[in-house]
N, C-alpha and C positions, 0 to 999 in steps of 0.2 A: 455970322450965319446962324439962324435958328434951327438947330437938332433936329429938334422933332416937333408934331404938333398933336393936338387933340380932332378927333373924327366923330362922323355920326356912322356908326357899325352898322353893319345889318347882321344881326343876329338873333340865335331862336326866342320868340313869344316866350311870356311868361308861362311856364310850367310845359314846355315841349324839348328842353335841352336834352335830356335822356334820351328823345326819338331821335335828335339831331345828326349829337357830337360822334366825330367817328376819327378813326386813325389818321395821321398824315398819308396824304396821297402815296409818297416815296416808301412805305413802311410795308407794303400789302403788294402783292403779284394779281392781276387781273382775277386768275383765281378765288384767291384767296379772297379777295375786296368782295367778289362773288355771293362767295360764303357767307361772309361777315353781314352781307347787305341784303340777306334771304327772309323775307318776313318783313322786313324793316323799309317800309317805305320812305319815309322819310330822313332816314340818314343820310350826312353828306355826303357818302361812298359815288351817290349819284350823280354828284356833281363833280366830286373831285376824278373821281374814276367812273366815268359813264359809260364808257366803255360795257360796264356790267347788265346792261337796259339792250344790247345791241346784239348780234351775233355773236358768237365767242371766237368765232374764225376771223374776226376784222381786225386789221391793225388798230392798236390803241391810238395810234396818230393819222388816222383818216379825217378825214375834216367832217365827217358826219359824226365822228365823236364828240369833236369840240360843240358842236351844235345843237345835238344830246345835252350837254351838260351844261347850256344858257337852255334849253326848254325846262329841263331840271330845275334850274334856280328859280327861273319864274313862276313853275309852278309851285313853289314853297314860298315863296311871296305873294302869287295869287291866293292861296288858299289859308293864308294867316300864319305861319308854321314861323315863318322869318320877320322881323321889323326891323323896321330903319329908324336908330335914332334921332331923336326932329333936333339935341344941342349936341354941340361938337364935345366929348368927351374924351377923357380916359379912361383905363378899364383896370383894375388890381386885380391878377390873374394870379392863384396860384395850386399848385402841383403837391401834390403828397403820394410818395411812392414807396411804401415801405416805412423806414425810419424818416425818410428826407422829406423835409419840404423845402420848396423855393418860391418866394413869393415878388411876382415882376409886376412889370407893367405893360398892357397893352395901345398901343401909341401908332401914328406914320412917322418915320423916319424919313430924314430929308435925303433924296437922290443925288444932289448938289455935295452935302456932306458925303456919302459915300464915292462920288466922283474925285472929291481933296481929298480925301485919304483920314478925312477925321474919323471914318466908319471905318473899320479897318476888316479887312479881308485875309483869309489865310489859305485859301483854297483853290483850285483853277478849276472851271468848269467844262464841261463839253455840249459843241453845238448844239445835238441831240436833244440835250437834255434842256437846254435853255430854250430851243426853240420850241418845245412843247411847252413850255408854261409860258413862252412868248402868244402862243397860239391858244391858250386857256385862260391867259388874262382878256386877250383881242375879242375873245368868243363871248365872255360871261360879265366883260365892260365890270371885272370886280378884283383885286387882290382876293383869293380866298384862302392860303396858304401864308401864316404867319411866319418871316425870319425871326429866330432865334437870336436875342442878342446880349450880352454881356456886357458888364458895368464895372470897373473900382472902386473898394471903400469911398462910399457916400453915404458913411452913420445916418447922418439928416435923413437922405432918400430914404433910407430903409426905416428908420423911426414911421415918417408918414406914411408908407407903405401900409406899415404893420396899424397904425390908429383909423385906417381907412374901412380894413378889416374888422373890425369892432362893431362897425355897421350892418345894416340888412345887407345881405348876398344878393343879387340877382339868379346865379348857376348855384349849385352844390350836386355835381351827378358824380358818382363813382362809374365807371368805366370796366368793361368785362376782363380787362388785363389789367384792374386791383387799384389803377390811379384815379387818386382822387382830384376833380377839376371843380374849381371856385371861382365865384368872378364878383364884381362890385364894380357896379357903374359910378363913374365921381364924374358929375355935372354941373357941380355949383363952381361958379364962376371964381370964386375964390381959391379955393383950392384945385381947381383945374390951371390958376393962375400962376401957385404956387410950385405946385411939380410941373409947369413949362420951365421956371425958371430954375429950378431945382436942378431938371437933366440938362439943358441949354447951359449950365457951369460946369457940365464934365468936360473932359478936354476931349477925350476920345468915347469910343463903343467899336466893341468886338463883335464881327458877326460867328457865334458858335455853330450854329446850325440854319442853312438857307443858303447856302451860296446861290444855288441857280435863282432862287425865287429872287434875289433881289437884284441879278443880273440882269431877268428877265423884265423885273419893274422899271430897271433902268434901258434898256432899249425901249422900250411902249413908251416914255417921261419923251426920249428924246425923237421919237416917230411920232411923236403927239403933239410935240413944242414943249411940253415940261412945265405946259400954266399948271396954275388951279393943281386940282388933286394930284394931277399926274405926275408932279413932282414929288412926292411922298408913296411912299411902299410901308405894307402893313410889318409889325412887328412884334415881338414882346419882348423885354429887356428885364434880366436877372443881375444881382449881385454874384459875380465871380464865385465867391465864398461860400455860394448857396446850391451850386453846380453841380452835375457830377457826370462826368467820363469813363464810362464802362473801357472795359478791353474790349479791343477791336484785333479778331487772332485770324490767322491765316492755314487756309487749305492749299496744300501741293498735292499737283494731281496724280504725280510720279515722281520718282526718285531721280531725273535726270541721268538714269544709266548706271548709280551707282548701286550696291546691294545697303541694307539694311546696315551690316558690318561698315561698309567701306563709309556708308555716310557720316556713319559717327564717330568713327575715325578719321576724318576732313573736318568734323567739328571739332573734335579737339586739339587740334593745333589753333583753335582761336577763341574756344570757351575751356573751362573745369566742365565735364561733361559725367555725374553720376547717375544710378538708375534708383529712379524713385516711388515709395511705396504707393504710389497711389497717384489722382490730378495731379498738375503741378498749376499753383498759381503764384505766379511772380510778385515777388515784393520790393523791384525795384525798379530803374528802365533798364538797366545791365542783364537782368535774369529774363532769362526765358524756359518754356515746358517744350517737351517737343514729344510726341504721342508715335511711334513708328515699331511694325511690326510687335502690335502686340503690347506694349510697356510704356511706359511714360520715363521720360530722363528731363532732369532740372539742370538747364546751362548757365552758365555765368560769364560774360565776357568778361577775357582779361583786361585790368586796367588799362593799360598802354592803349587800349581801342576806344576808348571812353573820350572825347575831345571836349573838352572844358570849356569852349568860348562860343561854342557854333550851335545858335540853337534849333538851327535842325537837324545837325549832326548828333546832338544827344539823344532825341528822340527813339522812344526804343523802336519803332516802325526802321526808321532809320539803321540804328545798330544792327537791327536783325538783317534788313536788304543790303547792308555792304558789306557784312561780314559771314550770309549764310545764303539767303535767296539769289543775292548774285553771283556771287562764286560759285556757290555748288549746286546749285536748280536750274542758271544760267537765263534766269527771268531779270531782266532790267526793265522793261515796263509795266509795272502792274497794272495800272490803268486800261491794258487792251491784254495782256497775255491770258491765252483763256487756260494755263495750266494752274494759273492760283483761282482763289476762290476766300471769300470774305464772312468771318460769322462773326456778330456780336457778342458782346460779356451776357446782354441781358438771356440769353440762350445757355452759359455755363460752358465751362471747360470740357466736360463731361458729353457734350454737346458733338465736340471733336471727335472725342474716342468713339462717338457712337456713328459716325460719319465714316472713320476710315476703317473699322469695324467690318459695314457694311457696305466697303468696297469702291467708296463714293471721291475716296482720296488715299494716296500712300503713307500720305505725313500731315502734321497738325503740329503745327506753333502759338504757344499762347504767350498771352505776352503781358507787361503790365499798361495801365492805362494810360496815354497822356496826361500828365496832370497841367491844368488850366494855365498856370503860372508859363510850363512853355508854349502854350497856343498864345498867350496874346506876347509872351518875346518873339517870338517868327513875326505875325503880326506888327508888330513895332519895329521890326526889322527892312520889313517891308519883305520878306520870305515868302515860300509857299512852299507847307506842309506836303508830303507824300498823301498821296491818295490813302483813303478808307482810315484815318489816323485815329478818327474821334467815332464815341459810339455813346450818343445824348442818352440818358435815361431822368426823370420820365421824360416823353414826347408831348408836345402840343396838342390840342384837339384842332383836325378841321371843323368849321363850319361854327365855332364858340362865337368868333369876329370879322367880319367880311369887309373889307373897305371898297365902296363902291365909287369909280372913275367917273364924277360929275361932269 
């Protein structure tokens, strides 16, 4: 079975990426996408999120949004802003945030493989959410929303990755939230020949981030027949090693009826529970911060809770909902309870205290990050991770690589 293959993108004109590239759809609240898309005609906010071209009182999922956002794309293909590459390529995509870079590849990935289980999944999705990108792929006949995916040591891959880079760039835009986006088109026949065979010898790939988009690729594959393109979903694919996994910490809306006292006195019958001078951020998956009434306290699950073999049981998501959200907040579904509430690492610890501060939650658990090693054990397990587990830093640009459904 062939992985994956090389595409003709449609992506921005020479020297228009800047006006382009813009946040992933999932990252931005209609609002916010708003905002960000004010002055800026040409950013893909308008496609990803068209919604922002429309009433602001209209559902994001009315069907005159999806239809919004195929006029959207044509007119940035009518009007030169987009091109279609005329040879099937790949793309060397890479990301600098900070200290980190991560340097992947922009590719389709085969629907077939994600169907055997060669792609591996770690997440479950919901309707909702897949039926809009089902209804955003149907409307704009394009992938415009890259999965995220993950690789094992393949020195080799990553050697040519990095000599590919040495070349002229096609993108170099920094981005108003500091990351930096690079790209390089690789069309010679040769070397697009070589990195097919290159990833086509990994055994597997990890999908990090995308779950809905490539669920959604795969219903359109199979309501299409699954010829031709339609079997392929866009992607970009990183070395594990090169990754990185914010904390992904939790909002309690209330105390579940106990007082401030009483709670932390229910936590310590199951963590060492001290009061700490200041943030807490965790430096294991046993520790956690916990922000209530005013103070911050550093917890520690005791050993004996810690299960050794289960790898979604070590998960500090995990350790905190069996040993503290369920029991004592009496929330078993994260996924729909609307008494929790989800903030990213890229926002800070600090982020929390300033949340329940201002009355927005009672309590605040921070926690440390997944590290990559047990996302792809769950994965390989054939698992599925608790919601909101992973929190990707940096993000993808929409609108860098668009795979269009010939």
């Amino acid at each position: 079975m062939t992985l994956v293959q090389p595409f003709r993108a449609l992506r921005p004109a020479p020297g228009r990426a800047a006006e382009v590239l813009a946040p992933p759809y999932d990252v931005l609240s209609s609002d916010e996408a708003r905002v960000r898309a004010h002055g800026r005609p040409w950013s893909f906010l308008h496609v990803s999120r068209p919604e922002i071209d429309l009433d602001p009182a209209i559902d994001p999922h009315d069907p005159a949004v999806y239809a919004k956002a195929r006029e959207n794309l044509d007119r940035m293909v009518a009007e030169g802003v987009l091109i279609r590459d005329t040879l099937p390529s790949f793309y060397v995509y890479r990301l600098t945030w900070r200290d980190r870079v991560q340097t992947g590849l922009a590719l389709t990935a085969s629907v077939a493989a994600y169907e055997s289980g060669r792609i591996r999944k770690h997440e479950l999705t919901t309707p909702a959410k897949e039926d809009d990108r089902v209804h955003q792929i149907e409307a704009v006949n394009a992938q415009t929303g890259p999965v995220m995916l993950a690789y094992r040591d393949a020195p080799g891959l990553d050697t040519l990755l990095a000599q590919v880079t040495e070349t002229e760039r096609a993108v170099d835009v920094t981005a108003d939230d500091g990351v930096r986006h690079e790209m390089w088109v690789v069309d010679g026949p040769e070397t697009v020949s070589q990195l097919g065979r290159m990833v086509d010898a990994l055994p597997v790939l990890y999908i990090a981030d995308g779950h809905h988009r490539s669920a959604a690729a795969t219903r359109v594959a199979a309501a299409r027949g699954g010829a031709g393109s339609h079997g392929w979903f866009l992607a970009v694919m990183f070395p594990d090693h090169q990754m990185t996994i914010l904390d992904y910490n939790r909002l309690m809306k209330d105390l579940n009826g106990h007082s401030p006292a009483a709670l932390l006195a229910a936590l310590g019958e199951r963590f060492e529970v001290r009061l700490a001078d200041g943030p807490v951020r965790p430096a294991a998956a046993s520790e956690f911060g916990l922000f209530v009434d005013g103070a911050w306290y550093a917890l520690t699950l005791h050993p004996e809770r810690v299960p050794a073999d289960d790898p979604v049981g070590r998960l500090p998501i995990t350790l905190l909902s069996r040993n503290a959200i369920e029991p004592l907040f009496g929330i078993t579904d994260q996924r729909r309870d609307k008494r929790i509430d989800f903030v990213g690492g890229g926002r800070g610890v600090e982020e929390l205290a300033r949340r329940v501060t201002a009355g927005e939650a009672a309590a605040a658990f921070s926690l440390f990050p997944t590290p990559m090693a047990d996302l792809m054990a769950v994965a390989d397990a054939g698992e599925i991770m608790p919601p909101k587990s992973t929190w990707f830093e940096p993000k993808l640009a929409d609108g860098m690589v668009s795979h269009v459904l010939d």
